[in-house]
C-alpha positions in Angstrom: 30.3 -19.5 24.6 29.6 -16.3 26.6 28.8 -12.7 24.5 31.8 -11.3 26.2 33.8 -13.6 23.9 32.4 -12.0 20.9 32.6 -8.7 22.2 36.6 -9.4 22.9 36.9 -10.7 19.1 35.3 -7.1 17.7 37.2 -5.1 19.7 40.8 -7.1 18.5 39.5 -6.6 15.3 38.7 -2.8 15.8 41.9 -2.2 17.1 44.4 -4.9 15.9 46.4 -5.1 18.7 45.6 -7.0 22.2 46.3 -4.5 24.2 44.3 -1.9 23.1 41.2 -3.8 22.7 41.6 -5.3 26.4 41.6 -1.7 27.4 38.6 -1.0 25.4 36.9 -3.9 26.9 38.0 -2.7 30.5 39.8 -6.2 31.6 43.2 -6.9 31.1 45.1 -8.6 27.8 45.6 -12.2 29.5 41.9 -11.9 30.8 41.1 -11.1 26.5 43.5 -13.5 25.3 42.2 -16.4 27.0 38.4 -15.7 26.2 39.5 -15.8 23.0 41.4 -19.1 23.0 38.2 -20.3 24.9 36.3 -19.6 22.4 38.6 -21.1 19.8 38.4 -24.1 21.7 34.6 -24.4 21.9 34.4 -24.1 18.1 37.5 -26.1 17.1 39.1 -23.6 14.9 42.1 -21.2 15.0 39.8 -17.6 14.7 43.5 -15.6 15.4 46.7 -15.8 13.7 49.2 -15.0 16.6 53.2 -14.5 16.0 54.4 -12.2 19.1 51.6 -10.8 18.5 48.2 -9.9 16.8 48.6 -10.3 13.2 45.0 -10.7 12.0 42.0 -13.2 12.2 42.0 -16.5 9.8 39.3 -17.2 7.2 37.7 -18.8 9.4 38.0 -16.0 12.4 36.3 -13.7 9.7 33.5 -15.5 9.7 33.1 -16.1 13.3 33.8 -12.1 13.4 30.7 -11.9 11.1 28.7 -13.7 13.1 29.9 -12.3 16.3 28.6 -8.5 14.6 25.2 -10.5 14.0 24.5 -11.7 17.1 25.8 -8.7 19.3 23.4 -6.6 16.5 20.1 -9.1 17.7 20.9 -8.9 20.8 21.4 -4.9 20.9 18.0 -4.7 19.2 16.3 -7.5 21.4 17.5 -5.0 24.4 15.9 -1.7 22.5 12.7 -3.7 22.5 12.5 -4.7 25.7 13.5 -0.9 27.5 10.8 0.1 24.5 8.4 -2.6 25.5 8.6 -1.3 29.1 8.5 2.6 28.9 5.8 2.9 26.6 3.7 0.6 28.9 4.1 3.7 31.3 6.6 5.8 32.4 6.2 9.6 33.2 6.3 12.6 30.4 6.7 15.9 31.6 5.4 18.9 28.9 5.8 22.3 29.7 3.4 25.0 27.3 2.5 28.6 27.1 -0.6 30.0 28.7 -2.2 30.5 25.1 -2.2 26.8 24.5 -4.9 25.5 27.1 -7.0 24.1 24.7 -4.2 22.2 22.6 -2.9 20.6 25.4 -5.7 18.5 26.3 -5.6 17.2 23.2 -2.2 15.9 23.0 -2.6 14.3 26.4 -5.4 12.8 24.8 -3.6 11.3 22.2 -1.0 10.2 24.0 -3.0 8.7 26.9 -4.6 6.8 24.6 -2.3 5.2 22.8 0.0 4.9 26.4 -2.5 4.2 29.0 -0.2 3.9 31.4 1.7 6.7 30.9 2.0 9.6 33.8 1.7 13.2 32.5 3.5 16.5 34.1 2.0 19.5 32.6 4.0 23.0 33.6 2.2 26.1 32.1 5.0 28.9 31.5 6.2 31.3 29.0 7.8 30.1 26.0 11.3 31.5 27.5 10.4 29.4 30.6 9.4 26.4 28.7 12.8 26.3 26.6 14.9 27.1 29.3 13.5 23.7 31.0 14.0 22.2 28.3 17.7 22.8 28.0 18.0 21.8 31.5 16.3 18.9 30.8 13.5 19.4 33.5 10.9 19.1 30.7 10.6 16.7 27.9 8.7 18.5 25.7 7.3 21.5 25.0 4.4 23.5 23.3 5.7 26.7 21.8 5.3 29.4 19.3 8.7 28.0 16.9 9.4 31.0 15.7 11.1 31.2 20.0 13.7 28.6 18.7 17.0 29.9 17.1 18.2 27.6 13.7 21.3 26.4 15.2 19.6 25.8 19.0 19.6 22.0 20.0 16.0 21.3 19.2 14.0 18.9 17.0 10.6 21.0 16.2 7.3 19.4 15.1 4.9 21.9 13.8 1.6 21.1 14.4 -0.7 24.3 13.6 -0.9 27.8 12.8 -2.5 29.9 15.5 -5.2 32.4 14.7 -5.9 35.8 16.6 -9.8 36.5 17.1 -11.6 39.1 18.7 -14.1 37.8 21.4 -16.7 39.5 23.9 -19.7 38.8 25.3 -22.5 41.2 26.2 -23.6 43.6 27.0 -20.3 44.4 24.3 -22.1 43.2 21.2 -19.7 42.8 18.0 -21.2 43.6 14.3 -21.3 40.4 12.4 -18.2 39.3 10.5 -14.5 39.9 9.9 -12.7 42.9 11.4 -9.8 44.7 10.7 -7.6 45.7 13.1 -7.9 49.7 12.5 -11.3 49.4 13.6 -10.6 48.2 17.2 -9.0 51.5 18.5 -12.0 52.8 20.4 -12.9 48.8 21.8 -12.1 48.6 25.5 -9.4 45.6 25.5 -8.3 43.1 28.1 -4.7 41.6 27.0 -2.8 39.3 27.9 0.7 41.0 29.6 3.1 42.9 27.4 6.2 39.9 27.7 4.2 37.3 26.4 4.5 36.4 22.6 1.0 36.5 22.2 0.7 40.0 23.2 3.8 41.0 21.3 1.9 39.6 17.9 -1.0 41.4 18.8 0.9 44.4 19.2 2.4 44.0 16.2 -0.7 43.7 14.3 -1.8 46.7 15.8 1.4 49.0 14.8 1.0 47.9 11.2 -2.4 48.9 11.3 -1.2 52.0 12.6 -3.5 52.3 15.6 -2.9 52.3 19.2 -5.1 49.9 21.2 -7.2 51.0 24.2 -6.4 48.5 26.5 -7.9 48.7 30.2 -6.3 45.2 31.6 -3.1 43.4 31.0 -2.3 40.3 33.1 -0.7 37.2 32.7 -3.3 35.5 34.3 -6.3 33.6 31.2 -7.7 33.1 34.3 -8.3 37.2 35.6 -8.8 37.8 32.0 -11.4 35.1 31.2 -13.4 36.9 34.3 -13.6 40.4 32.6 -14.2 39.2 29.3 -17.3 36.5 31.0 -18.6 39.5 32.6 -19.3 41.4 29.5 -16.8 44.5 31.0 -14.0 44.4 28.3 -13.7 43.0 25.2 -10.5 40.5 24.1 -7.9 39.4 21.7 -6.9 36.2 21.9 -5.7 32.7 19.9 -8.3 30.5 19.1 -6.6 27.8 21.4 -7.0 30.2 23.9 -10.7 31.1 24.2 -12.8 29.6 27.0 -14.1 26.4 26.5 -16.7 27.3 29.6 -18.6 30.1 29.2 -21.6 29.2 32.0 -24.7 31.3 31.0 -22.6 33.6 28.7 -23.0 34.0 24.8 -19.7 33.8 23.4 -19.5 36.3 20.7 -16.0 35.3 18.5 -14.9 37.3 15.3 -12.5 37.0 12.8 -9.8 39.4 12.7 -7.7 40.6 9.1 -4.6 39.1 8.7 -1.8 39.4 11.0 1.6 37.6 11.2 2.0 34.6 13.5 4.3 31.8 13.8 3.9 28.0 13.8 2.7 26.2 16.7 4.4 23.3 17.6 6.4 20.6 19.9 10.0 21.1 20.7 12.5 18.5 22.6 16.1 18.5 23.1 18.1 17.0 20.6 19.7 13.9 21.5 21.9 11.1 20.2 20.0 8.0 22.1 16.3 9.6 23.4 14.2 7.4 24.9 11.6 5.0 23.4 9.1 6.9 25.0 9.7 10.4 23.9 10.1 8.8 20.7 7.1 7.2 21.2 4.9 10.7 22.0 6.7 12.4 18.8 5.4 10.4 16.5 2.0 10.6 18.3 2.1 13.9 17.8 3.6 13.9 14.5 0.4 12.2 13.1 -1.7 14.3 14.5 -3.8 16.8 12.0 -4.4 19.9 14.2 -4.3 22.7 11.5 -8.2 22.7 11.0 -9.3 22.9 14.4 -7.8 26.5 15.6 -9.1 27.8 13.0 -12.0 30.2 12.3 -13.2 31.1 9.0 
């Protein structure tokens, strides 16, 4: 008995008519016709009731149809497990995230490293324009943006994971008075910002125009990098997500203040939507999925 022989039988009974099912198949109706009366011959039943032509399966062809559906069902599910088995054992992942999210990163790759060792990782720092662009092209797999980026009827499956926080930072010789600050009280502070087309700017700016204050801002760039220098080297002060901050400040006394509240989006995952992903991507989003970040980019 050879699986092609069930997969013949479904088909006739899909379509109830030989031709049609051979077609289906991709072989011809003698080739279909005679794997079936092979396989009637290897059980030692009639499975088809033939006149001219097809006109329906015998009791005893609906059970063999039954357990044709059963074994084809084992065997599509013994095949899941296998390409499952061997893409989570490795296999390459490709994330793309906004500049803003240097410090969240890591600790996906973490996660994911540690539950894949094997797995390769491709990390692609863009704007969240950039990032979903890829994604629609399918050059990324997934990728970390602000949610509020991704249109209701776009093809993506989101997975929030957090909700960013905005904080004023400096180090001296800028010294900050102790505790919470509200945003009309920054006018005067010599600023460093990140550039005027990224998100995070644009909720800054926001926050600012309700406010109704206009920022002093000596730097913009798109560069944490150029900005992280001016703000390390006590010149200009900063506004900037909490998974954005430093994480190596040398010698440097990092001096981090809450700011009133301000509207920001959910951070979180993205991917493509698709009928059949891939046991691995499935894999990473459920990684991800159990993962509680809301507490740590937070600052109270």
């Amino acid at each position: 008995m050879f699986l092609r022989q069930l997969t013949y039988l479904i088909a006739l009974d899909r379509y109830q008519h030989f031709s049609r099912a051979a077609e289906s198949c991709g072989v011809s109706q003698p080739a279909l016709s005679a794997a079936i009366r092979q396989l009637e011959a290897e059980l030692g039943i009639t499975i088809i009731r033939r006149t001219r032509r097809f006109n329906g399966l015998t009791d005893e062809g609906r059970r063999v149809l039954a357990w044709a559906r059963q074994t084809l069902a084992a065997l599509d599910g013994l095949r899941q497990e296998a390409a499952f088995a061997q893409e989570v054992a490795g296999g390459t992942l490709s994330i793309g995230a906004m500049p803003p999210g240097m410090q969240a990163i890591p600790l996906l790759l973490e996660s994911f490293r540690s539950a894949i060792p094997g797995l390769h990782l491709q990390v692609r720092i863009g704007s969240c324009a950039d990032t979903i662009h890829r994604l629609r092209q399918q050059q990324l797999d997934l990728g970390l943006v602000y949610l509020d980026q991704i249109a209701s009827d776009a093809p993506f499956d989101v997975l929030p994971l957090f909700t960013e926080q905005h904080v004023l930072v400096a180090t001296e010789p800028i010294v900050l008075p102790a505790g919470r600050r509200e945003w009309s009280t920054l006018a005067d502070l010599p600023l460093c910002l990140l550039s005027p087309e990224m998100r995070t700017r644009q909720i800054v700016d926001a926050a600012f125009r309700g406010a109704g204050v206009t920022p002093t801002v000596v730097l913009e760039t798109n560069s944490l990098e150029v900005l992280y220098a001016e703000l390390l080297a006590g010149r200009l002060a900063s506004i900037l997500p909490v998974m954005a901050l430093p994480t190596h400040t040398g010698h440097c006394r990092l001096q981090v203040r809450p700011l009133g509240p301000c509207s920001v989006p959910e951070v979180g995952l993205v991917r493509l939507t698709q009928s059949l992903p891939t046991a691995l991507t499935v894999r990473v989003w459920e990684i991800a999925g159990n993962m509680d970040m809301r507490d740590i980019f937070a600052v109270g």
